[in-house]
KOLTISE-686531 format. One line per 3 residues: number of its first residue (from 1); their letters; for each residue x, y, z of C-alpha. Coordinates in steps of 0.001 Angstrom, whole numbers, padded with zeros to 6 digits, m for minus. Example, Ala and Ser with C-alpha at 12.3 -4.5 7.8 and 13.67 -1.06 7.14 Angstrom:
// residues 2
1	AS	012300/m004500/007800; 013670/m001060/007140
END
This chain:
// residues 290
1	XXX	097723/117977/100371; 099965/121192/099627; 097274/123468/101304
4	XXX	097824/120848/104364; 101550/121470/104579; 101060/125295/104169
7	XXX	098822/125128/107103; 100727/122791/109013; 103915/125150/108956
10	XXX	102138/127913/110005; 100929/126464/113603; 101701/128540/116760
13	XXX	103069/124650/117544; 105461/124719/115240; 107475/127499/116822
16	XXX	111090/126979/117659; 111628/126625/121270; 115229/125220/121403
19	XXX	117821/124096/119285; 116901/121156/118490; 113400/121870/117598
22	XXX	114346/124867/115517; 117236/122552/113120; 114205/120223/112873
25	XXX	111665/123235/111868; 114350/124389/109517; 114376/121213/107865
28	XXX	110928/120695/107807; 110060/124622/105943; 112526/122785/103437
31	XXX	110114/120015/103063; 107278/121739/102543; 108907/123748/099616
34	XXX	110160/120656/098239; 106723/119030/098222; 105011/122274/096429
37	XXX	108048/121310/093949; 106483/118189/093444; 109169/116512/094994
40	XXX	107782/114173/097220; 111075/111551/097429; 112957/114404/098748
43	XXX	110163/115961/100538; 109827/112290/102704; 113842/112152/103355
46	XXX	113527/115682/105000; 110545/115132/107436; 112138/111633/108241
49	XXX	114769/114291/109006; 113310/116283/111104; 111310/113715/113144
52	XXX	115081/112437/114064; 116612/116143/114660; 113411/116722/117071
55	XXX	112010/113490/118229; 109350/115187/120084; 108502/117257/116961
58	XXX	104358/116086/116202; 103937/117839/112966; 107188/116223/111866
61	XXX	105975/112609/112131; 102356/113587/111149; 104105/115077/107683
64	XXX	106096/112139/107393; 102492/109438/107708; 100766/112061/105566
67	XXX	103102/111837/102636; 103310/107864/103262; 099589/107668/103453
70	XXX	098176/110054/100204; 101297/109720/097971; 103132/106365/097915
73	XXX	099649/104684/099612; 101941/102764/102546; 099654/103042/105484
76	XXX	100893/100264/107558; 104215/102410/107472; 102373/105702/107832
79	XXX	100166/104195/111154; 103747/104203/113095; 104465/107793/112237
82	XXX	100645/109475/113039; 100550/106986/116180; 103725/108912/117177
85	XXX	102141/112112/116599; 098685/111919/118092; 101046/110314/121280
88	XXX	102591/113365/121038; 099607/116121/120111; 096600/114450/121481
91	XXX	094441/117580/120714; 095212/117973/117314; 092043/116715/115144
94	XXX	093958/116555/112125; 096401/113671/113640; 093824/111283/114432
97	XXX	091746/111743/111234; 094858/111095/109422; 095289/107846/111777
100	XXX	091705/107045/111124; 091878/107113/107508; 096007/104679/107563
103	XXX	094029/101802/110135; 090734/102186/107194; 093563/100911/105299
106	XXX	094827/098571/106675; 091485/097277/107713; 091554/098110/111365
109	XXX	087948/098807/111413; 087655/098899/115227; 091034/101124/115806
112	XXX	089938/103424/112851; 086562/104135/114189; 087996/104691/117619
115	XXX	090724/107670/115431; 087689/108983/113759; 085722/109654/116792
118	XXX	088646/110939/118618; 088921/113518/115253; 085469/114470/115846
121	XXX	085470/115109/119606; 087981/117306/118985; 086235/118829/116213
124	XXX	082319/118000/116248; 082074/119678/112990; 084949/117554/111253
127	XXX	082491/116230/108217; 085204/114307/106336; 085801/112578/109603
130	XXX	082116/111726/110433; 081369/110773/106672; 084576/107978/106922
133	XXX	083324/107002/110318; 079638/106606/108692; 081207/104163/106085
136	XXX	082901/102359/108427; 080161/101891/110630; 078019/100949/107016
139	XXX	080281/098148/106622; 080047/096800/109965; 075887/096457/109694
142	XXX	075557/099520/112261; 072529/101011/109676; 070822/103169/111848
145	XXX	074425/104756/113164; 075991/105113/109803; 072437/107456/109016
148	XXX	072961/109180/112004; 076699/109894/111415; 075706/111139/107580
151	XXX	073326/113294/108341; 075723/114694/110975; 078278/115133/108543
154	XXX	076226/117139/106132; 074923/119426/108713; 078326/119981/109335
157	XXX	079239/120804/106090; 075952/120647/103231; 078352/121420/100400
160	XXX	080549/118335/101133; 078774/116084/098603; 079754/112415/099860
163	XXX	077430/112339/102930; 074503/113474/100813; 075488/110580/098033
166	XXX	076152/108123/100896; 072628/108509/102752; 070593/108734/099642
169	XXX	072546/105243/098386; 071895/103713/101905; 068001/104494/101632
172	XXX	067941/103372/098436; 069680/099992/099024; 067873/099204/101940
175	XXX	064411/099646/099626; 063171/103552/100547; 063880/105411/097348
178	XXX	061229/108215/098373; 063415/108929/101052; 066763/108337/099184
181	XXX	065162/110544/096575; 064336/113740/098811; 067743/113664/100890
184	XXX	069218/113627/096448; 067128/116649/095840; 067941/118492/098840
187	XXX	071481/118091/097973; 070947/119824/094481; 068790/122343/096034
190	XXX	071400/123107/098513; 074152/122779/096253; 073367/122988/092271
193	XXX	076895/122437/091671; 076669/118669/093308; 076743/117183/089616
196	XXX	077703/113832/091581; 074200/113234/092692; 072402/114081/089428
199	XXX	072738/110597/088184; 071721/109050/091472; 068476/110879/091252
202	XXX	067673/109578/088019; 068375/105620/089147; 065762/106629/091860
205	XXX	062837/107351/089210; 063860/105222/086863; 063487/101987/090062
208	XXX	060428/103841/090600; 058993/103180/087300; 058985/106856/086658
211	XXX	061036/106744/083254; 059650/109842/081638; 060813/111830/085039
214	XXX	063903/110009/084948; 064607/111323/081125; 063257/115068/081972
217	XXX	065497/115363/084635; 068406/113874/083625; 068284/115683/080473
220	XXX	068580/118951/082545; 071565/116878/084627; 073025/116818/081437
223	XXX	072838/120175/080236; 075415/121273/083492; 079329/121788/082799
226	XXX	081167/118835/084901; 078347/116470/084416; 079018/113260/085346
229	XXX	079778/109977/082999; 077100/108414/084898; 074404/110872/083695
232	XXX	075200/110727/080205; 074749/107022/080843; 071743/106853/082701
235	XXX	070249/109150/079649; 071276/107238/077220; 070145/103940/078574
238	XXX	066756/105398/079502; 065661/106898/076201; 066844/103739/074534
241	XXX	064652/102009/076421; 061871/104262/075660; 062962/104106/072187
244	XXX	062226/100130/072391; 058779/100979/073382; 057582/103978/071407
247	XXX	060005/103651/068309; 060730/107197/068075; 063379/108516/065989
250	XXX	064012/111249/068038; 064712/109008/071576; 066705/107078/069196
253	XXX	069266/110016/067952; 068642/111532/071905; 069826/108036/072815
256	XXX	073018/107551/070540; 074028/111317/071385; 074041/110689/075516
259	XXX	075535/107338/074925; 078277/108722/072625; 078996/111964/075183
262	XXX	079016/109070/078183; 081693/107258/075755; 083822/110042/075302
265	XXX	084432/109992/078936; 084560/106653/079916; 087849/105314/081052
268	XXX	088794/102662/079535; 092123/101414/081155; 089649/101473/084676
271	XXX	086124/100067/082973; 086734/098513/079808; 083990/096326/080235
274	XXX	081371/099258/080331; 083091/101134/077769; 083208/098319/075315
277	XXX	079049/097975/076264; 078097/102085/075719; 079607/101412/072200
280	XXX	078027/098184/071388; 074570/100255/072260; 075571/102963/070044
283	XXX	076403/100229/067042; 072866/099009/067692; 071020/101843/067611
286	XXX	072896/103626/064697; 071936/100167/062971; 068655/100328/063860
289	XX	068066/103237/062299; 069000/102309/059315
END
């Protein structure tokens, strides 16, 4: 959010053009310096400021629903303020995405959509935008729009890794892993770095009966700094399961060691549930091995 502010202040838009306007752009530089301070209270008080010095002042009432919006989570109190400035900057994407994301919110499906497109006629290769208006259309049953939108979201971008994840999961759910599983391995081959989808492609062999590709790759998945909880996971569960069947020491200790690296990064405050069942595997197959 500080690289938004930075940009923010420097927009030709933002130049003073009368008094007014240049007391409110002098309070909101101060706001910007006193949110890279990390100090967002004050930060809020000064664009609330400036909105009030310059009524007519867009970026000042954008700042103020940004900081609303991404750090105290109010969005039905940061709608008012980016409603203000889209009324006031229709052109600007970055208002109406910001909208779009405060009526997600506060589940204003139909208004949000309606922000979202607005972001991306201004900006057709907005990907955030169209990858929010994809979900929203998901949850409304609009299937073969919500592909569309996805797949125009990571032409738009291919290293912004949510589209990928959310097309693959959408094939997948709907019962076409072959498909889910070549838009998952495009993604890696596009972007190796996408450790996000690693564990997706394993659920997609391992539904497809393929366990042995499921290990192979996911042991790879594995092997890359960043790698996901989930792929630690999806190893550990799937040579434990092969251990079941074959009774190999070796996917037994393989096993306990992917379950034990998934454990160290579970969070157990958010998932104590699945944290409490990785170690309860580990117990049983340390016992078992006894």
């Amino acid at each position: 959010m500080a690289a938004a502010l930075l940009s923010l202040a420097l927009m030709p838009g933002l130049q003073a053009c009368d008094p007014s306007r240049a007391e409110s752009m002098r309070t909101l530089g101060e706001g910007i310096s006193r949110f890279q301070q990390n100090d967002a209270i004050s930060a809020l008080r000064l664009f609330e400021r400036a909105a009030e010095q310059d009524p007519s002042n867009a970026q000042a009432h954008h700042l103020v629903g940004l900081v609303l919006l991404q750090t105290y989570n109010n969005a039905g109190a940061a709608v008012e303020h980016l409603a203000r400035a889209v009324e006031l900057d229709d052109d600007e994407p970055d208002h109406h995405y910001q909208l779009g994301i405060a009526l997600g919110r506060i589940g204003e499906r139909t208004e949000a959509m309606n922000a979202l497109r607005a972001t991306v006629e201004r900006d057709p290769n907005h990907a955030r935008a169209l990858y929010r208006l994809g979900r929203l259309q998901l949850q409304g049953g609009e299937t073969t729009g919500a592909i569309s939108t996805f797949t125009r979201a990571i032409h738009a971008d291919p290293l912004f890794e949510q589209p990928w994840n959310a097309l693959g999961n959408l094939y997948f759910d709907r019962g076409r892993p072959q498909e889910a599983l070549a838009v998952f391995e495009n993604a890696i081959l596009i972007n190796p770095e996408a450790t996000s989808v690693y564990a997706d492609v394993g659920r997609v062999y391992l539904a497809m009966g393929e366990s042995d590709a499921a290990i192979e790759f996911l042991r790879e998945a594995s092997q890359h700094r960043g790698a996901p909880e989930a792929v630690h996971y999806n190893l550990g569960v799937s040579l434990r399961t092969r251990y079941e069947q074959s009774g190999r020491p070796s996917d037994r200790d393989d096993a306990i060691r992917s379950l034990t690296r998934a454990l160290g990064q579970c969070n157990a405050l958010a998932d104590r549930t699945r944290c409490s069942s990785i170690q309860r595997m580990i117990t049983e197959l340390q016992r078992g091995g006894n």
